[in-house]
N, C-alpha and C positions, 0 to 999 in steps of 0.2 A: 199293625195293631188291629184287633178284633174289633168289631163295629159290637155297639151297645145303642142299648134304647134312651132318651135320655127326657127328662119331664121338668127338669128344672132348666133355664136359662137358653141359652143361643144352640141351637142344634147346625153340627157342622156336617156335611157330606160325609169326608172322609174319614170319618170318627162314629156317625151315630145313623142309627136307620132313619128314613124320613122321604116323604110324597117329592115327585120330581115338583119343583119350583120355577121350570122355564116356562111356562104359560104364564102364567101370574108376574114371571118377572120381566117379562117382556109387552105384556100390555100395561104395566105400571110404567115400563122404560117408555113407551110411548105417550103415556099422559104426561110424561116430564118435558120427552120432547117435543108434545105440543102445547106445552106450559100452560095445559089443566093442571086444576087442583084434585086431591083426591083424598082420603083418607080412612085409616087400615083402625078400625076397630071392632072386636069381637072379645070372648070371653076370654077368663082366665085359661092359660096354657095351650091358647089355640095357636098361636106360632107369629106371632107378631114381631116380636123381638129377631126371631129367624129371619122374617120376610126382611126384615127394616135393612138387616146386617145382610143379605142376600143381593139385594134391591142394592146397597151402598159399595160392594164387590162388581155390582154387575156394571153399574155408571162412573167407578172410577176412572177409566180410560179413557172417558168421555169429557166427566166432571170433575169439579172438586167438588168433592161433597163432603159438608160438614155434620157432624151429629150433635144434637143438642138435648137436652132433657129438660124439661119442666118440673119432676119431681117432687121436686124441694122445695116449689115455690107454693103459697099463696096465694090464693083470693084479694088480698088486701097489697099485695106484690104489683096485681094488674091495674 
């Protein structure tokens, strides 16, 4: 399959163009395994959702890792 650009949702490797992610995913791997906290916010369409689903590929073989979303919830939830 042709690689394309992609601006909406999870950008995959071997589907869509996109910045090498092993720096980034490997000092993220290392605040897990030394269970710092850390957290991945910036603007809209800046790769978040890539890094999170990148991040969760790279610690499977490690971890279980669960994914969870707050979305849905409320203010008045907490």
């Amino acid at each position: 399959m042709k690689k394309r650009f992609n601006v909406t949702g999870i950008c995959y490797p071997e589907d869509n163009y996109m910045v090498d992610l092993s720096g980034r995913l490997q000092q993220t791997a290392d605040y897990v395994d030394e269970g710092k906290y850390f957290v991945i916010n910036r603007a809209r369409q800046y790769g978040k959702s890539t890094i999170l689903w990148a991040l969760k590929e790279y610690l499977k073989e490690k971890y279980i890792v669960i994914s969870m979303s707050f979305q849905e919830m409320s203010y008045a939830d907490f």
